[in-house]
NUMAR-65664 format. One line per field, with one value per residue (C-alpha): x, y, z; residue number from 1; chain. Coordinates in steps of 0.2 Angstrom, whole numbers. Layout:
BEGIN
x c(X|...)
y c(Y|...)
z c(Z|...)
i c(NUM|...)
ch c(A|...)
% end
This chain:
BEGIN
x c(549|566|571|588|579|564|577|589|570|565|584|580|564|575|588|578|574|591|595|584|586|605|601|590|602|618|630|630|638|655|654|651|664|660|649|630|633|649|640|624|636|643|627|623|639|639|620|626|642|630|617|631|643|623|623|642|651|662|678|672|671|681|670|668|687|688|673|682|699|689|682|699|705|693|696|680|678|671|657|650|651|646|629|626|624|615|601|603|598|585|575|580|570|556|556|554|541|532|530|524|510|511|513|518|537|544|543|550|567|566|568|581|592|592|598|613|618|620|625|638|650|649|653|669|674|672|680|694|698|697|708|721|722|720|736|744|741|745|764|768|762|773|786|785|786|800|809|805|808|825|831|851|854|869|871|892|904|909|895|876|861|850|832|824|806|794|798|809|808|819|812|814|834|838|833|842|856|856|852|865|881|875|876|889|899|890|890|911|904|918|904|885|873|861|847|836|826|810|813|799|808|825|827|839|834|834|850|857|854|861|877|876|875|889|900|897|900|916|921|920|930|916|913|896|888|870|863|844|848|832|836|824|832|847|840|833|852|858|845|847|865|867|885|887|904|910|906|902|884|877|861|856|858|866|879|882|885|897|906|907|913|927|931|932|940|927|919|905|909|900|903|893|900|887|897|884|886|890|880|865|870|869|855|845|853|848|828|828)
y c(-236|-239|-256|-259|-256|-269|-282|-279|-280|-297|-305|-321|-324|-318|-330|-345|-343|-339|-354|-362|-357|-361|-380|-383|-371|-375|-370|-388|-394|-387|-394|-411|-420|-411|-415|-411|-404|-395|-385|-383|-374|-363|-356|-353|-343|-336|-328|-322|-312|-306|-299|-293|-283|-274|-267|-261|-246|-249|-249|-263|-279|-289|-304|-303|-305|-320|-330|-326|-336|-348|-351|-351|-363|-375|-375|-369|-356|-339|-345|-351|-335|-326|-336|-334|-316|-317|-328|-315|-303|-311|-316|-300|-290|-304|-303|-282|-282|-297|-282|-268|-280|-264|-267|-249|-249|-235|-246|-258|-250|-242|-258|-265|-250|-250|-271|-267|-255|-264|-281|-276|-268|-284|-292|-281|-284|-304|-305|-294|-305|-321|-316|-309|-325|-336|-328|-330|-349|-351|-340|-353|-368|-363|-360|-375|-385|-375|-381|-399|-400|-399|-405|-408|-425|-427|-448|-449|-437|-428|-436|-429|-434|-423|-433|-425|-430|-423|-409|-399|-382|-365|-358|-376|-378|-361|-367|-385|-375|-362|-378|-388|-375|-367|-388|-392|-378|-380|-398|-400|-411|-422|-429|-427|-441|-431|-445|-443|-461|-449|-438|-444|-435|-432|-417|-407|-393|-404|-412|-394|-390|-406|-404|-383|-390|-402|-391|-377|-391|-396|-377|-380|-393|-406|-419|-424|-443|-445|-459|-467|-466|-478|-488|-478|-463|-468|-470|-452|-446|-453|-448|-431|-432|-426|-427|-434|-440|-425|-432|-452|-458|-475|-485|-486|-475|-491|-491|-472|-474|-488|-475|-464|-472|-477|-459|-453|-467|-472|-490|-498|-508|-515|-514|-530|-546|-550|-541|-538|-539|-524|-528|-528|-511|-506|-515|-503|-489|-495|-495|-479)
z c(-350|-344|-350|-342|-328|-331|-338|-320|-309|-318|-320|-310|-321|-339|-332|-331|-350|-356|-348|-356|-373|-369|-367|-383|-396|-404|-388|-384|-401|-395|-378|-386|-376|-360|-345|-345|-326|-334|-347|-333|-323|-333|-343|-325|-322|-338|-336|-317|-323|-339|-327|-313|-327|-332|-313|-313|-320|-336|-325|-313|-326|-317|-318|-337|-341|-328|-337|-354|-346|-340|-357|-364|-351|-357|-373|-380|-393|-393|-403|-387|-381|-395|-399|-379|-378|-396|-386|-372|-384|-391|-374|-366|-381|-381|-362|-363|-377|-371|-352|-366|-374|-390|-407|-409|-421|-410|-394|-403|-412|-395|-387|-396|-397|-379|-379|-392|-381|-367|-375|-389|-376|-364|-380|-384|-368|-368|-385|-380|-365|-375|-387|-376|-366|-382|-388|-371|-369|-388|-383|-371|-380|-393|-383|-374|-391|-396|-380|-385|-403|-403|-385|-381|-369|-360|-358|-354|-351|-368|-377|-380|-390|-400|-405|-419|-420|-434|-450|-452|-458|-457|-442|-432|-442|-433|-415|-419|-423|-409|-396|-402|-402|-385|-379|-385|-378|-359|-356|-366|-379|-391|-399|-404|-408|-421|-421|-436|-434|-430|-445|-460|-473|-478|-492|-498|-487|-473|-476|-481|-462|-454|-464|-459|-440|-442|-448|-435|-420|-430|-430|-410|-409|-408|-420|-426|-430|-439|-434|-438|-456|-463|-480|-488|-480|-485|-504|-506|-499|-513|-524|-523|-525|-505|-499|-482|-481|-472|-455|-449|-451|-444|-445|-427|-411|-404|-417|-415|-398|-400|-410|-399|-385|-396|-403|-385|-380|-366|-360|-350|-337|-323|-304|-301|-297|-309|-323|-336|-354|-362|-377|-365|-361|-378|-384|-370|-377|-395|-388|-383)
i c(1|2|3|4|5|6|7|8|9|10|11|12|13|14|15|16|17|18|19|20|21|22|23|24|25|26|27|28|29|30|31|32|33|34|35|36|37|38|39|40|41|42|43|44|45|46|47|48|49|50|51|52|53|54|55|56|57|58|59|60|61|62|63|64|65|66|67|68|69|70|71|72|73|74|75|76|77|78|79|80|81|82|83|84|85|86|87|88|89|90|91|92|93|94|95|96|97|98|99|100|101|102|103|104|105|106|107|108|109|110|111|112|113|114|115|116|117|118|119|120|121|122|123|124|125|126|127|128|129|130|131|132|133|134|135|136|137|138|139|140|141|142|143|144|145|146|147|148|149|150|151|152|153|154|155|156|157|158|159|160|161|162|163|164|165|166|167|168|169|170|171|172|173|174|175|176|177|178|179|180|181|182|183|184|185|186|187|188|189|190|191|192|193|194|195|196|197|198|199|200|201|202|203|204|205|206|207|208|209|210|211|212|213|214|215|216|217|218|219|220|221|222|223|224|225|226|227|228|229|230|231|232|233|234|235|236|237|238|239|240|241|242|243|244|245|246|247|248|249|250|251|252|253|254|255|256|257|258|259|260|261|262|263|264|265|266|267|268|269|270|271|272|273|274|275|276|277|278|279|280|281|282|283|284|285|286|287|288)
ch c(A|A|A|A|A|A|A|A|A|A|A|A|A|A|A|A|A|A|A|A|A|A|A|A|A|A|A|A|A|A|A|A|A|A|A|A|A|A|A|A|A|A|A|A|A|A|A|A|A|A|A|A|A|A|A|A|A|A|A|A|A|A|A|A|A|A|A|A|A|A|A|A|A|A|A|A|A|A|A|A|A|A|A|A|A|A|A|A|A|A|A|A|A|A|A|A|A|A|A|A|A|A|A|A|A|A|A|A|A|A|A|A|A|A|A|A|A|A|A|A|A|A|A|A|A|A|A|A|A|A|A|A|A|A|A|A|A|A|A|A|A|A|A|A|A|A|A|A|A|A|A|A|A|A|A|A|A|A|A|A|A|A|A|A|A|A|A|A|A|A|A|A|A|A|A|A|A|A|A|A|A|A|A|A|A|A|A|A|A|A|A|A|A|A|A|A|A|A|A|A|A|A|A|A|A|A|A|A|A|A|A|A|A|A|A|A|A|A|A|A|A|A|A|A|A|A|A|A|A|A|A|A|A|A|A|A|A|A|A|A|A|A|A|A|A|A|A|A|A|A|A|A|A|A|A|A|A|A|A|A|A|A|A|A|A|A|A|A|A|A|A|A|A|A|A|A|A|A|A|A|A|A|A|A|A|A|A|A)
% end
């Protein structure tokens, strides 16, 4: 008895029970905060491009590797793959034995050999693809917060602000660095607002890189402010013994920025009739 063949002959009927099993096991812990409908439809597809990847060659899987990126895409883990194609196995070889009506152990290893062979490649495959595009999306998310972690704004001519936001560490010191040399160089920065309000902690590592920072924009010609220094910020500095009287430093982005203006001798001043307080000005910038 072939049993691919009586599994591929009786798919629709195997399908409705693997289905089935799908809805009352595990699978739906990890689709918790997804729709009923959503997790309907995609057992569904998933038992469609099982059964379709049984009927083509080993070159033509095309289907499987778009069902593992659609997985990925939603966020849910191989396990709901995995435990699917386990409960594929399992109805599969009940499905087969149930068609035999033997006892005979032969049949039996017989009939399970001949699943595993067809179900641990399809499960290769899916967990290749999963982890390939699980790599990819993980790439570009780091990448993405590598762009934002250490961002260089441009608010007046000759001055920028650099927002830190979060730890940190050596590898994010490097790209502060890197980011803040290459800005100050492309927009013609005289002065950089180095804002540490979002900074939880202030160490001697960390204020080892702020001070490294400084000096390399001062080797361009630029000159550096910190600014957002908290009073208990300010207390550790001094704790630790931290010398920071190589470049100005200031309580507030607003204060900074009044600085600033005064180091390259700049002003706000309003074309409206209206002629706006420039403390108002500030005070938005101080918000920020």
């Amino acid at each position: 008895m072939k049993v691919k063949e009586v599994v591929l002959e009786n798919s629709d009927q195997l399908i409705d029970r693997w289905i089935s099993q799908l809805e009352n096991d595990s699978l739906q812990d990890y689709t918790s905060t997804i729709s009923g409908d959503m997790v309907e439809q995609m057992n569904k597809e998933f038992a469609e491009v099982v059964m379709q990847s049984m009927k083509e060659e080993n070159n033509q899987l095309e289907a499987l590797d778009q069902f593992a990126e659609k997985v990925v895409n939603l966020g849910w883990p191989f396990g709901y793959i995995a435990e699917g194609l386990q409960a594929f196995r399992t109805e599969s070889t009940k499905f087969v034995l149930d068609q035999l009506d033997t006892d005979n152990k032969d049949e039996f290893v017989e009939v399970m050999e001949s699943v595993n062979n067809w179900i641990d490649p399809l499960k290769i495959r899916l967990m290749n693809q999963y982890s390939t595009n699980w790599n990819n999306i993980l790439s570009m998310q780091k990448l993405a917060l590598e762009e934002l972690s250490a961002p260089l704004i441009p608010v007046m001519d000759e001055i920028t602000v650099m927002p830190l936001v979060g730890t940190i560490d050596t590898d994010r010191a490097k790209l502060i660095m890197e980011n803040l040399l290459n800005g100050v160089v492309k927009n013609r920065t005289d002065v950089v607002l180095i804002d540490i309000t979002g900074v939880p902690v202030v160490d001697t590592m960390v204020a080892h890189h702020i001070i490294q920072a400084a000096e390399a924009v001062r080797l361009l010609g630029a000159t550096c402010i910190l600014v957002g220094i908290r009073p208990e910020i300010a207390q550790t500095i001094v704790n630790l013994g931290i010398d920071l009287s190589q470049f100005p430093t200031k309580s507030s982005l607003k204060k900074g920025f009044q600085t600033a203006l005064q180091m390259t001798e700049q002003q706000i001043v309003s074309k409206d009739s209206r002629s706006e307080d420039i403390e108002e000005i500030l005070d938005s910038v101080g918000k920020e």
